[in-house]
Each structure stands twice: as C-alpha cells, then as structure tokens.
N, C-alpha and C positions, 0 to 999 in steps of 0.2 A: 427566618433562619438566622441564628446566631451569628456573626461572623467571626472569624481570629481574625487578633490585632494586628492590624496595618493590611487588613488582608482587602482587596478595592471593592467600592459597590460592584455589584451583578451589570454588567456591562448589555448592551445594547441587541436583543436578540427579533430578528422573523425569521417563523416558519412556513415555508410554503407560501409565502407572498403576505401571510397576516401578520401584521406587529405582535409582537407577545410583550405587556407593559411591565414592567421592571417590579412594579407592585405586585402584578399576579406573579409573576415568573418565581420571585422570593417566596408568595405566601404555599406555592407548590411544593419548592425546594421545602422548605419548613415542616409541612405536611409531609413530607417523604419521607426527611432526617427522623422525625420522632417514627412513622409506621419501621421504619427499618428497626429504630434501635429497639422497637415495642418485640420486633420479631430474634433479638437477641444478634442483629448486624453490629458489630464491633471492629475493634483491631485484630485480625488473627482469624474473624466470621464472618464471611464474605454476603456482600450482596450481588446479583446475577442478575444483568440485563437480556433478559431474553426476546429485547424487541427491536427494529430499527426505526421507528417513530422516532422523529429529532427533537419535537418537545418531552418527549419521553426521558432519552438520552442526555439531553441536557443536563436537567431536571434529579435523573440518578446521579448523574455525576457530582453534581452540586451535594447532593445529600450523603452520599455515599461519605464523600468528603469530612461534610460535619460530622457525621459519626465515627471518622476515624475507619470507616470501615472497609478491604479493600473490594475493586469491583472489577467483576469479573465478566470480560471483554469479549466478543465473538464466537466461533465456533456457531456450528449449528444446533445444540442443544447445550450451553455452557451450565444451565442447572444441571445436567443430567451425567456430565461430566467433572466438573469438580462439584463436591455439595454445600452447595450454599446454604446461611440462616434465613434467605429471602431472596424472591423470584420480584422480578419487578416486569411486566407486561405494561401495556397501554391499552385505555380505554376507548370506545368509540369517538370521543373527542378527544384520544390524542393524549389523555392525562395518564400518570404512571398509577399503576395498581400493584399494590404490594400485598404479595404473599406469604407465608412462613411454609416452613416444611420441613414434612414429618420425621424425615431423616434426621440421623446427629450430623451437625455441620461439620466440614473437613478444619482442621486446625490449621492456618496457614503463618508463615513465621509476621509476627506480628507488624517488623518492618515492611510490606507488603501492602502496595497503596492499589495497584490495579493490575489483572492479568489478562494479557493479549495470547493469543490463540496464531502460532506460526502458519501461513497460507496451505501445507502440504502440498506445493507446487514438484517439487523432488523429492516428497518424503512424508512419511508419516505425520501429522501435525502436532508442535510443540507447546505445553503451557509456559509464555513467558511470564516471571512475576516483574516488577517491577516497583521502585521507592517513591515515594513523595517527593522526594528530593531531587531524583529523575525525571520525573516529570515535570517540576518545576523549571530545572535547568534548559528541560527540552525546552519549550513555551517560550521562556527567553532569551536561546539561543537561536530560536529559529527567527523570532521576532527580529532581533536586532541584525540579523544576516541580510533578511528581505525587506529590512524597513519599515517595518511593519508600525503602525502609532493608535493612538484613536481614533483619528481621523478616517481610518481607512473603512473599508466597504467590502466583506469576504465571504463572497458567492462561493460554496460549499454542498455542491448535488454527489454528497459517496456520504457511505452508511459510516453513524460515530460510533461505532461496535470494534472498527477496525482500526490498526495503529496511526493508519496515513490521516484518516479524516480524526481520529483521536486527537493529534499532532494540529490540527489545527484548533480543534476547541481550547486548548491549551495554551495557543495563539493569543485568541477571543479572550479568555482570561487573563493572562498575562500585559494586556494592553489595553483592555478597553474598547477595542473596535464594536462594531457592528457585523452581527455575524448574518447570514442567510442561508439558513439549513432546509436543502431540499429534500423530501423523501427521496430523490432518485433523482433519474438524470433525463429529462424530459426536453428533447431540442426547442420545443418553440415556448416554453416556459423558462428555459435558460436564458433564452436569447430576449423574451420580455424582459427579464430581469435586469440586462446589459443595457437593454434600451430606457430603463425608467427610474432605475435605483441609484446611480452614479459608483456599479461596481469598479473597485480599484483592484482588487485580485480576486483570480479565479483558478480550483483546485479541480483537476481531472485525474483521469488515468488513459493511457495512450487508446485504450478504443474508443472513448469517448470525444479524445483530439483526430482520432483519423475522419469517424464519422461530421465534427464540426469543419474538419479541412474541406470536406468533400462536398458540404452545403457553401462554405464559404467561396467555391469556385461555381457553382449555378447561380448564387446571390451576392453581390455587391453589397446588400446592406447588412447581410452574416459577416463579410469581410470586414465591414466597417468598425460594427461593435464588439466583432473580436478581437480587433486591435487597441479598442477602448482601455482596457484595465492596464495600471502600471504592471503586474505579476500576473502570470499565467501558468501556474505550477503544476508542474506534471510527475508523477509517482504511480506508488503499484508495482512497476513493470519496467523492462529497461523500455528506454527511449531511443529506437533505433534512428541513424543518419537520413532515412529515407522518409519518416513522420516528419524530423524537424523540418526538412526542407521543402515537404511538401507543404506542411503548415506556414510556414514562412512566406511561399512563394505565393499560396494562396490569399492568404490575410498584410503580407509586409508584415509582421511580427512578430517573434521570437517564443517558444516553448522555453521555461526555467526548470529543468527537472534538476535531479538530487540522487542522492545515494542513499538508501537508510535500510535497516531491515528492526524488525522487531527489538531484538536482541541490542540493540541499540540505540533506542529512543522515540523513534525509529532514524529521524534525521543524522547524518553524518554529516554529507557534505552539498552545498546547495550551489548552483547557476544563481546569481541575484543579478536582481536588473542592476546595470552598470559597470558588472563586474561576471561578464558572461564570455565563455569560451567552450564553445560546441566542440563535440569532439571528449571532452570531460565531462564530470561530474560536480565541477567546479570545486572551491577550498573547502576542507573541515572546517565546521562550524568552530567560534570561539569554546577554546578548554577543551576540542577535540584534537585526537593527535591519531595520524593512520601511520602503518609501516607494512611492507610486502618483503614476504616471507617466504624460503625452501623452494624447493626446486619449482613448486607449481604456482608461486608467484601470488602467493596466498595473501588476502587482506587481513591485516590485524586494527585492533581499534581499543584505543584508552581515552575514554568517557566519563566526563558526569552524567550521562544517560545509562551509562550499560546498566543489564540486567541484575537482577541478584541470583539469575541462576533458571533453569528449568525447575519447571514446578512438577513434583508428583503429584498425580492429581489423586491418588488413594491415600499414599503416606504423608503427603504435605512437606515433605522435605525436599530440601532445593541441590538438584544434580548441576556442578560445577564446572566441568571436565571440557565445556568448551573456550577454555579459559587457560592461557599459558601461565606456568608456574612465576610468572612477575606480575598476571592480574591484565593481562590483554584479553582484549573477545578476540575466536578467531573466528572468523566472517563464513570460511566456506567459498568465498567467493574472491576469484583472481583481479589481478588489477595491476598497478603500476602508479607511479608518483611522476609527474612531470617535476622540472628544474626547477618552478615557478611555484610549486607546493598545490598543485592540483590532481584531483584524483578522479582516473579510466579504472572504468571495471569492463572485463573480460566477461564475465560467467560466473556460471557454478562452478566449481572445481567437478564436485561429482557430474556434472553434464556436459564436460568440454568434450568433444570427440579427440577419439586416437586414431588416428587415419593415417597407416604406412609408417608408423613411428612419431609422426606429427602429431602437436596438436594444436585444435581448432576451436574457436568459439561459436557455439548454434549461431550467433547473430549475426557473423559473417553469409553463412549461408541465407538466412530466415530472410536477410536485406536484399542479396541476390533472386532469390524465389518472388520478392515482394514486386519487383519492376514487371514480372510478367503482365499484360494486361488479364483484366478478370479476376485477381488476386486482393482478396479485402484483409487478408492476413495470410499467417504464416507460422509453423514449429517446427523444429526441427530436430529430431533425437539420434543418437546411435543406440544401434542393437550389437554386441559385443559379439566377435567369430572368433573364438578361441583365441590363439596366440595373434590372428592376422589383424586384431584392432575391432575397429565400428564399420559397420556397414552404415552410410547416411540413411535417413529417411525422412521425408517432406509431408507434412500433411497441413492443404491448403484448404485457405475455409473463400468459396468462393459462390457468388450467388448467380455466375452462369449456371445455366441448364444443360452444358454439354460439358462434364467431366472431364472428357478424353481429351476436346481439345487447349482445356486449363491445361491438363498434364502436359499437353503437346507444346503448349507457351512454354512453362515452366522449366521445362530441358532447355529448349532452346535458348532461356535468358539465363540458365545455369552455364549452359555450354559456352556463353559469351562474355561472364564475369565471372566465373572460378575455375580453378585449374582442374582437371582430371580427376587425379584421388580423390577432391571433397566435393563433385558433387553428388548432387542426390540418387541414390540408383533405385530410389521407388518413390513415388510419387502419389499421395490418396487425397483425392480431393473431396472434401463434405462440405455441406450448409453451412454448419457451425462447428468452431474447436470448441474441446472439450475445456473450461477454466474451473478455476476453484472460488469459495465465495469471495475472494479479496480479488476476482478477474484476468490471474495471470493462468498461463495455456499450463495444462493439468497435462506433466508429460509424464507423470507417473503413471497414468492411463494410454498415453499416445503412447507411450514405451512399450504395454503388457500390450497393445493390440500388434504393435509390428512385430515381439516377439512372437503372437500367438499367429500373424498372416505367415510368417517364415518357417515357421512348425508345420503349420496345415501345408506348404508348397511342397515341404519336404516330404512331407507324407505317403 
C-alpha cells in the first residue's frame, strides 16, 4: 500500500493473541486498496464493512483510506442500507474479501471519509457521515488527553464497526502503539492478555466492567491484573456511581469513562488518569468546547470532530438541522458545566422522566434499583399519563430464579433511596434486557412493552 506523505509506517498490530507482521498486514491493506478501487470504491463510492473480524476491519480501513474511499460503519446490514461500490466480508482465515455490486452506488458528498450508524437506543437509527479531518483530530485528541504514545499496549475486546472501538483504531494510528483486537469479549482470554502482554489500557463498556468487578471480588488475581493497565476506558453507555464503586472497591482502581456520541467524534470529554473526578465526565478534549442550553439544560458541542451532518441513505444528501444556526451540535442530551470546566451528563432529554411536574433522570432510579440484591442490571423508562406525567417503570435483568422476590428487593431498596413520586410502580424482571448492537438497554422496546402491559391491564 502506498502511503501519503508524512503519513507513519502501519503500527504494531495482534489479533486474537497472534501477531499480525507489519509486512503481511500492509501486503493485505495493498490488496484490498486496489480490489476496492477495481470495484469502482472512490471518493463519494462507498466501501461497506459488513463483518466484525478485526483483521478484516483493520485491513478495510487502511484501504478504504488509500482510495479515498468513505466506509461505511455498522448497522446490521450497512450494504443493504446505504449502497455501496463494494461489500468487504472475511474469509475463513480472517482475511477481507471484496465484492462489487450490482446495484448503482449511492453518491455520497465526496468529503465523507466514513459513516457510523447511531445505536437507536431512543430512536430510530441515524447514518452519521463523517470528514477525514474528523477523524483525524479525533485520534489525536483522544491520544494526547489519555497519554496515549507508542509505547503503550491497547487491549481492545468491542467490535471496530462501532464509533467507541472506531475511536480507538484511530488511536492505534495516530500514535504508533500496539493494538490487541479481540473478536469479542472473552473473560479468561482478556485476563491472559493482562497477564502476559504488558497491557497499559484497556477499553470496555459498563456490562463487561460489571461482569470483570464481579470475578475480580471471588479472585484476587482478576483484582490484581485489573489494576495492572495505566487506562481503563469505559464507554458505550453511562457509567453509573454504583459500577465505579463497585469496580474500584473490588480491584483498588479506577474506571476512566467519557462522554462522546457519534455525532461527535465520538469522544467529547474524557476522565484521564491523573486528571480524574467521578461524578463527571471529566474536561473536553483539546479544540472541544461544550455549553448547556434552554430550559432543559441541553448539551451543545463545537468540534473538530462534529459530524457533516445526517446521511440520507437513499438521496445522499446530508440533513443538518441538528445543528444550531452558529454551527453547534445539539447533543439531545442534558448535562451541566462544573466551575472547574468539567462536564455531568444527565440523560437524554427525550428520556428524562416528568414525574408531578419534576424531572428526573433514569439513572437516578436505574442506580437505586441496582443495590437490590439479585440485580445484575437495570432500565428504567416512563410511559406518559396524559397531562399527570410518567408513570415509572423498572425492568431488572436478574439471574435469580424467583422473580417475585427480585421485585420484592427492589421496592424495598426503592422505598429506602428515593422519594415517593419517583419510584418505580412496576417492576418486570427478565433474564436478559433488551440492548441494541452497540450494548446500551433498547428502551425503545422496554418503552412499546410497558405501553402494551398497561393497555392489556386496562382492558
């Protein structure tokens, strides 16, 4: 593969515990760069990863790259959804296979270097596009926030389809590290990894740090290696007071989560070791700038990261409108600036409950519910009563065997950390909550079922 000037050698990769040599890893990238552009992937003709194989993902990226081409990120059928010049799968061994197809490719505006797929956690799911320039800034901005050098050592078990683990490859590039991309999130394959590699940061999403807190307290030597890496990044999802703590108390060491959503970079603002104050989100990153907005205390955000815009995924043209008339994102999501220039996020704006004229943030509750014993998570939605607000409603994902009496905890640790009006006044406990592919709780589903159990009551 060609490289652009000044642009660094191909940095240091394993997949799945095997080295990938920097020789092959290029003569792949190279091979991909020409099958794309053979299949007519340019600037404006998108190529589409339709796999989460990490030498696959790498590998398109890299190429994607050299052809200028942009690529098109997540979603569970991204061919089938915007139309790409080229499908990129992987092979039994893990290598990328490039396709063309028969369709006319969608035209996408030519500045358009890759497009992320919003989680639809409250909503329908969004095509974000996104600049070179974007990404580039991201990469070095999250770099220099977290320390990040060549040196370092970036244990990486979440799919690079998605913005969060996106965000780190960008990383990887930007600096030269050493990256460690796992298919997936395997506990005792993670935990080799801590033991044998000399990981310095490690990237999760909060069910995969509840599940590590919860080994790190039956095993001493989980504790151990968990404390091992300077960075322990946590995204996806908020990061509620009762994960930190419990992670903390289990291992002695600190969760580093962040703020980011797509539409953004995805990073905003980061916790970085030495420079960490729970409770927050910790500062915008360099050349980010936040401000909280109208009555509902809305986050705004002016970036070298932001978007270029929603992507039509038919007409190719980019919807703007989440964008204030001076060129702000507005986030969707409530928050607050501490003295010290540190940023709390609240919620969603569309998911704050209005309870008696109040309002409330799920996580206040969701953290409440979570002290129950028996409780391995938690979501929390309103269902709207005409003019009277949100009715609460909890649904625990708990792997007791007797229901009734999770529900029976779960009042009880309601009734003894939140006031009257907000707690919960139904309670459904299942095996598993419902998430979307990026793992955050799918309450646009938890929402249509309590609408539809309060329909069927009234019946």
């Amino acid at each position: 593969m060609t490289r652009r000037p000044g642009t660094p050698p191909l940095p240091r990769l394993t997949v799945d515990g095997a080295h990938v040599p920097p020789s092959h890893l290029a003569r792949l990238a190279t091979r991909t760069a020409r099958e794309l552009a053979a299949t007519g992937a340019r600037p404006g003709r998108a190529a589409a990863l339709a796999c989460d194989h990490p030498l696959t993902a790498v590998v398109t990226a890299l190429a994607a790259d050299a052809v200028g081409a942009p690529l098109l990120l997540d979603g569970p059928a991204p061919a089938r959804r915007i139309a790409p010049a080229a499908v990129v799968r992987t092979s039994t061994s893990g290598e990328p296979v490039v396709t063309g197809t028969r369709a006319r490719p969608l035209d996408l505006p030519e500045e358009t270097a890759a497009v992320f797929w919003t989680s639809g956690s409250s909503g329908d799911p969004k095509a974000v596009a996104v600049s070179a320039a974007a990404l580039a800034h991201q990469g070095l901005a999250t770099a220099a926030r977290m320390g990040v050098t060549a040196g370092d050592r970036l244990l990486l078990p979440l799919p690079l389809r998605h913005a969060y683990g996106h965000s780190v490859l960008r990383v990887w590039r930007s600096t030269g590290a050493q990256l460690y991309a796992e298919s997936g999130f395997h506990l005792r394959g993670l935990l080799s990894r801590l033991a044998t590699e000399g990981i310095t940061s490690l990237d999760g999403v909060p069910t995969m740090y509840r599940m590590l807190a919860a080994e790190a307290v039956r095993d001493p030597e989980t504790a151990r290696l968990l404390a091992g890496p300077r960075i322990r990044g946590c995204g996806g999802d908020v990061l509620t007071p009762a994960l930190y703590g419990d992670f903390l108390t289990a291992t002695g060491a600190p969760l580093h989560d962040g703020y980011g959503l797509s539409e953004a970079g995805p990073n905003v603002a980061l916790n970085a070791p030495g420079d960490l104050c729970p409770g927050t989100v910790g500062r915008p990153l360099d050349g980010v700038r936040a401000r909280v907005t109208g009555p509902a205390r809305e986050i705004e955000i002016d970036s070298p990261s932001l978007m270029l815009g929603y992507l039509d995924p038919v007409r190719g043209t980019l919807d703007r409108t989440a964008f204030t008339p001076d060129g702000w994102l507005r986030t969707g999501d409530t928050g607050a600036l501490t003295a010290d220039g540190r940023l709390t996020v609240g919620g969603r704006v569309k998911e704050v409950l209005v309870v008696h004229g109040e309002t409330v943030a799920p996580a206040l509750v969701e953290d409440a519910v979570r002290t129950a014993a028996g409780v391995a998570d938690a979501a929390v939605v309103g269902v709207r009563q005409g003019d009277r607000g949100d009715t609460v409603w909890a649904f625990v994902e708990s792997p007791d065997g007797d229901p009734a009496a999770v529900a029976g905890r779960v009042t009880a640790a309601c009734r003894h950390r939140l006031p009257p009006h907000v707690r919960p006044r139904t309670v459904r406990v299942m095996t598993a909550l419902p998430r979307t592919s990026t793992g955050k709780h799918d309450r646009v589903r938890l929402r249509a079922w309590a609408a539809a159990d309060r329909l069927a009551a009234a019946a």
